[in-house]
C-alpha positions as CSV (number, residue, x, y, z in Angstrom):
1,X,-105.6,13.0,84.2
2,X,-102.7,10.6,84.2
3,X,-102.1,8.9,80.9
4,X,-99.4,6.1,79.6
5,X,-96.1,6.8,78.2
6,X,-97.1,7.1,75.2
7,X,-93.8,5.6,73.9
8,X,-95.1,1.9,75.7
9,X,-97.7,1.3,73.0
10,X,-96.1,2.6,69.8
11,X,-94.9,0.5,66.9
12,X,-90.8,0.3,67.2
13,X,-88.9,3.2,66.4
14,X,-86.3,2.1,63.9
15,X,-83.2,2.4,66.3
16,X,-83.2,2.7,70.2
17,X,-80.1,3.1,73.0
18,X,-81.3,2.2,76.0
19,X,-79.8,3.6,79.5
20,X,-78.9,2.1,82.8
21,X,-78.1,4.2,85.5
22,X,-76.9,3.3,89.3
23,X,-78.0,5.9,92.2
24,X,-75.3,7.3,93.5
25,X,-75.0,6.9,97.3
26,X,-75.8,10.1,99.3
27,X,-77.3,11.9,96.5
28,X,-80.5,13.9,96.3
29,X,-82.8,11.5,95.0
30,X,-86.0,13.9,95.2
31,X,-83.4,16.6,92.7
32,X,-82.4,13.5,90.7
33,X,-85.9,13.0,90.2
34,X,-87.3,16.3,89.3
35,X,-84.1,16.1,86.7
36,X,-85.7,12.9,85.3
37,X,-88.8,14.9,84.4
38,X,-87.7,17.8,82.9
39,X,-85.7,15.2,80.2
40,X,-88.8,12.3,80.3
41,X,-91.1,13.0,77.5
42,X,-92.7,9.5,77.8
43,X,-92.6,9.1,74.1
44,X,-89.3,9.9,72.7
45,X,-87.8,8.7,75.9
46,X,-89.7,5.9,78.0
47,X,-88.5,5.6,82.3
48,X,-88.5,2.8,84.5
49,X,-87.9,3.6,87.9
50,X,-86.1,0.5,89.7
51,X,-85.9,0.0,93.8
52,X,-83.6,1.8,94.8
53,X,-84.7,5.4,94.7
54,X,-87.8,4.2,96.7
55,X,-86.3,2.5,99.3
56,X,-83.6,5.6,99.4
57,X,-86.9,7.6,100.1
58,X,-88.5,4.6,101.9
59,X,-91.4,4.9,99.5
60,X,-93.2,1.9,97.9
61,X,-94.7,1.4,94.5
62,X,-97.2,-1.9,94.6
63,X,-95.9,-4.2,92.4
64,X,-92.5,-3.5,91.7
65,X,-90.3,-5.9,93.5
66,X,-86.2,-7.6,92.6
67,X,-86.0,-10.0,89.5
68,X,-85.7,-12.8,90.6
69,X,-82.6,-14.7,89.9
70,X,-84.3,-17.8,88.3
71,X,-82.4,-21.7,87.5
72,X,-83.3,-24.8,85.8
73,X,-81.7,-28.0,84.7
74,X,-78.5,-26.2,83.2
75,X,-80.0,-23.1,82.6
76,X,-79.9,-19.3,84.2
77,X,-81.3,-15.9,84.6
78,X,-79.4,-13.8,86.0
79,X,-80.5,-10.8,88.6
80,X,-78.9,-7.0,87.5
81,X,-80.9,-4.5,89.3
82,X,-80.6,-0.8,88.3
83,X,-81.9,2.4,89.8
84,X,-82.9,4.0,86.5
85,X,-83.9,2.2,83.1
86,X,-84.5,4.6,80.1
87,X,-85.8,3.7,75.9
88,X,-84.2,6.2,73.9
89,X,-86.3,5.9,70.4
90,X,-85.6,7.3,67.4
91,X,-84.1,7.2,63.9
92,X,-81.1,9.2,63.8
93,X,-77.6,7.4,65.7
94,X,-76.1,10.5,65.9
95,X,-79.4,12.1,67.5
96,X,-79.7,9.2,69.7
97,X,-76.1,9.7,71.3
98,X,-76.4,13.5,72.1
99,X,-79.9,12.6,73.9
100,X,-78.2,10.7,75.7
101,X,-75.2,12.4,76.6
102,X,-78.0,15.6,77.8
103,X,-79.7,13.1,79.4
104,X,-76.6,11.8,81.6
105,X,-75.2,15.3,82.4
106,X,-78.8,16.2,83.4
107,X,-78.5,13.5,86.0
108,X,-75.6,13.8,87.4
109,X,-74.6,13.1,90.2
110,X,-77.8,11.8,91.6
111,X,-78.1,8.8,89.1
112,X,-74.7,7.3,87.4
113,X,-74.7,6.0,84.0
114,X,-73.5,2.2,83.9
115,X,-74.5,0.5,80.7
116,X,-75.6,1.8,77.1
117,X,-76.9,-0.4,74.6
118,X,-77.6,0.4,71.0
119,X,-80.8,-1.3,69.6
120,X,-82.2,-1.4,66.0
121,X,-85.3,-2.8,63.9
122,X,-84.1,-5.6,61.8
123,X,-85.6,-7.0,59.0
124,X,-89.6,-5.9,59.7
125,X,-89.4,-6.9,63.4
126,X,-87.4,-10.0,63.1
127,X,-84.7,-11.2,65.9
128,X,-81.4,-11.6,64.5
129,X,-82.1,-15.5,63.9
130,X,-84.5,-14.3,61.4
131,X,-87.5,-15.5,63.5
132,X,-90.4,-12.6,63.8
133,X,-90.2,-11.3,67.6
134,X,-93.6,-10.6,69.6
135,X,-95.8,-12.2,66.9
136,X,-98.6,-12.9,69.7
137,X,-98.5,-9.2,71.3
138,X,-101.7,-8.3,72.4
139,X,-103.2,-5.3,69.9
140,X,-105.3,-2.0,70.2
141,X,-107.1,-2.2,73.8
142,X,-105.9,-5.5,74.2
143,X,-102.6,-4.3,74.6
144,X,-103.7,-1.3,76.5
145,X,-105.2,-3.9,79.2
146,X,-102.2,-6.3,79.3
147,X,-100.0,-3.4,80.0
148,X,-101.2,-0.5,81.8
149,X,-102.6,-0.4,84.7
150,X,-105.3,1.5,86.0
151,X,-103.5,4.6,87.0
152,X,-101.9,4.3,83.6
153,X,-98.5,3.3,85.0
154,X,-97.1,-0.3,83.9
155,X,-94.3,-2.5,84.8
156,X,-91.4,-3.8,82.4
157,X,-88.8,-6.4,82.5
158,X,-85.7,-5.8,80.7
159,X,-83.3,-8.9,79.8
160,X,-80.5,-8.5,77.0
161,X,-80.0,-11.3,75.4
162,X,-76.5,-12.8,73.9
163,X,-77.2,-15.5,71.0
164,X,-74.5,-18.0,70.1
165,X,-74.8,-17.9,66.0
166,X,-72.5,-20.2,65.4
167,X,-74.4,-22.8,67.3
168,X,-77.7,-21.8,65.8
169,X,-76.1,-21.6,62.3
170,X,-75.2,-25.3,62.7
171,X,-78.8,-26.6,63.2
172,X,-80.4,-28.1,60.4
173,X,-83.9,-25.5,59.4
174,X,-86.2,-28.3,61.0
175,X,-84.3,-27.9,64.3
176,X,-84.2,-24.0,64.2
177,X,-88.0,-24.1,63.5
178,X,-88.7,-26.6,66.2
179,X,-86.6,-24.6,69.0
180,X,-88.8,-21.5,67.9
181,X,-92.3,-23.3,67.2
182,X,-92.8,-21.8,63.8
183,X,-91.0,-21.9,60.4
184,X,-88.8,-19.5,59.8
185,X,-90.3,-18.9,56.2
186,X,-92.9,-18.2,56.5
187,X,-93.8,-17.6,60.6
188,X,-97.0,-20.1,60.6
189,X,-96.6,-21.6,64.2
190,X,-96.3,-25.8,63.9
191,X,-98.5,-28.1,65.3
192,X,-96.5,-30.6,65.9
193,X,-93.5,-28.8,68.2
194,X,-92.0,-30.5,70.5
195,X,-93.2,-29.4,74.1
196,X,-89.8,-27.5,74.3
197,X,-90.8,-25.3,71.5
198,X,-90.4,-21.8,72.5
199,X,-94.0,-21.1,71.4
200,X,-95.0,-23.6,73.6
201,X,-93.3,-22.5,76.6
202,X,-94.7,-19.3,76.6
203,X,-98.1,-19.2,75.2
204,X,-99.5,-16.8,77.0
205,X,-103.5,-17.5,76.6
206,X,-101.6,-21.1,78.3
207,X,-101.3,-19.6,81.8
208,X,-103.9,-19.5,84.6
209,X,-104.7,-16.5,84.9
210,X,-103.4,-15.8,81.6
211,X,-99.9,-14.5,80.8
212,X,-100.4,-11.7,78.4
213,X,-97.6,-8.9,78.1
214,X,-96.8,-6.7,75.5
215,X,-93.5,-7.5,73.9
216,X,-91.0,-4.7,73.0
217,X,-87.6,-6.1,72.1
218,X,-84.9,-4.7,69.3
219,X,-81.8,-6.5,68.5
220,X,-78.5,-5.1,70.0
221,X,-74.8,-5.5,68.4
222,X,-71.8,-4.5,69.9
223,X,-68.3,-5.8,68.3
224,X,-68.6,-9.1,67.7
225,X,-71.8,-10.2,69.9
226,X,-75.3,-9.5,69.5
227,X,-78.8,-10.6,70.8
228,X,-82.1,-9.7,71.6
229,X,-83.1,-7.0,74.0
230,X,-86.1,-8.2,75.8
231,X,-88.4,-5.6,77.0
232,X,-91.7,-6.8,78.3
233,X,-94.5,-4.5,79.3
234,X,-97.1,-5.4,81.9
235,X,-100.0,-3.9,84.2
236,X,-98.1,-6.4,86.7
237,X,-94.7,-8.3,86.6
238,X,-96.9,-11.7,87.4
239,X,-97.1,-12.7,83.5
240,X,-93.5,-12.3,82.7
241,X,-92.8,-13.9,86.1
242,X,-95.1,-16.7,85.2
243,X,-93.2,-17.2,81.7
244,X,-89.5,-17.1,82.7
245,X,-90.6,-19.7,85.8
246,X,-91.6,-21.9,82.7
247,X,-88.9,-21.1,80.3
248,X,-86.2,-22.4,82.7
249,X,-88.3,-25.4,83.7
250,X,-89.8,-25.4,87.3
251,X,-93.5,-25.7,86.3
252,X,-93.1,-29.1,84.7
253,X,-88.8,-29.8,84.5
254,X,-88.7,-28.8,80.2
255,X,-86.9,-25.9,79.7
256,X,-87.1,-23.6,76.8
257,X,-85.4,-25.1,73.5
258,X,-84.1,-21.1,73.4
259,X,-81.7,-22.0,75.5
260,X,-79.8,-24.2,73.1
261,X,-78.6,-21.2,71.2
262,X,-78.7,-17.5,73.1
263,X,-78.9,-16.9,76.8
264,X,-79.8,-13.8,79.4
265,X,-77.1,-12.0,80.8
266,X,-78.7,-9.5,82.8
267,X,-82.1,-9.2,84.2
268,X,-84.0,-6.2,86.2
269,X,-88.0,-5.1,86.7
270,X,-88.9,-1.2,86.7
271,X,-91.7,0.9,87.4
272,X,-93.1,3.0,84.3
273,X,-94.9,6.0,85.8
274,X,-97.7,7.7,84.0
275,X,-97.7,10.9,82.2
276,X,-99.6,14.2,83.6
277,X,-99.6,17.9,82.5
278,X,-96.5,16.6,79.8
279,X,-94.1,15.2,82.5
280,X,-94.1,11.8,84.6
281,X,-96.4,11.8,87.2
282,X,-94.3,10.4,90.3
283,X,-96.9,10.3,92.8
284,X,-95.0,7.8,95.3
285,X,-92.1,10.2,95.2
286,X,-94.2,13.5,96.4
287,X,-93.5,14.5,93.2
């Protein structure tokens, strides 16, 4: 019986490093992927499986197509398709970076590593603006229906953030808490947002059909910038698809007061295969 990675529905580990990886051209993509599962727990370490492999295969998953580069009225996301997307969770930095180094070498040289992000748990579950992150997350089967499917696979979109402090630090509290939707005190959402309100914008019970997705996202730092890593879980990618298409502005021309103070700069969907007999269960692959 095929069951979730269990590592989708869990509360957030404390810190995270997540993995990007490239598929190297030529390469072995049905060894590359019997690699993946031997180091894939589904807990520990959650996959995504991006295009690429499949279409080196010419294999389809339903459902998984590009990101979609998206504009609005001065506003961008950004397309950065990867072969390979992995959630390293955990609580120990040091643990975290010799995962991943195993991980890598494992891999090699059917899938090449190309970005490494380290992630942590700040303040509860608060973004680095101090706003609580993913306070309307579906719960319990809720959650389990927004975003697994009914093979137990699900979806995710990935989008790392970069937030401009110094132009959020110089809004006045009202402003910050009317960008957001709720006060940052004490996270009660306001009735009287502006329509730009981020809570607004993506209210997901707002949608037709509904918008639900279940929200997964640790703040990143590296040097001096730092952000939000979005990670969005889905029994489809139409919710998040459905959101973003607001947030920029094409549903009704407002965009996303978010955009005043942090902005994407990469973008990419995966497929998250299910779990069978303690490996992934990579049925389109043969596997």
């Amino acid at each position: 019986m095929s069951t979730p990675q269990a590592g989708i529905l869990l509360p957030l580990p404390p810190l995270a490093r997540y993995l990007a990886f490239s598929l190297a051209p030529d390469s072995d993509v049905g060894a590359g992927l019997a690699a993946l599962q031997g180091v894939v727990d589904g807990e520990r370490t959650v996959a995504g499986i991006g295009l690429p492999p499949l279409t080196a295969l010419g294999k389809k998953v339903a459902g998984l197509k590009p990101f979609p580069p998206l504009s609005g009225p001065g506003v961008e996301l950004p397309s950065t398709p990867f072969a390979l997307w992995l959630w390293l969770r955990g609580d120990d930095r040091g643990e975290l970076l010799h995962r991943a180094r195993r991980i890598e070498q494992a891999l090699t040289p059917v899938f090449e590593l190309e970005e490494s992000w380290d992630a942590f748990k700040h303040d509860g579950g608060r973004d680095l603006s101090g706003y609580e992150d993913g306070t309307e997350n579906p719960k319990d089967d809720a959650a389990v229906a927004a975003a697994i499917a009914a093979d137990g696979s699900s979806f995710v979109a990935v989008q790392r953030w970069l937030h401009d402090f110094t132009r959020f630090e110089a809004m006045q509290p009202e402003e910050r808490d009317d960008c957001i939707g709720r006060r940052r005190s004490d996270n009660e959402e306001l009735d009287d947002a502006p329509a730009s309100a981020h809570v607004k914008r993506t209210a997901q019970e707002s949608f037709s059909p509904e918008a639900f997705v279940v929200r997964r996202s640790m703040p990143w730092s590296e040097g001096r910038d730092a952000g939000l890593m979005f990670v969005a879980f889905g029994h489809s990618l139409d919710a998040f698809q459905a959101q973003m298409r607001r947030m920029v502005g094409l549903e009704d021309g407002i965009v996303d007061a978010l955009f005043r103070f942090t902005r994407p700069l990469s973008g990419a969907y995966f497929w998250c295969p299910p779990m069978q007999d303690g490996k992934l269960a990579l049925a389109p692959f043969s596997l």
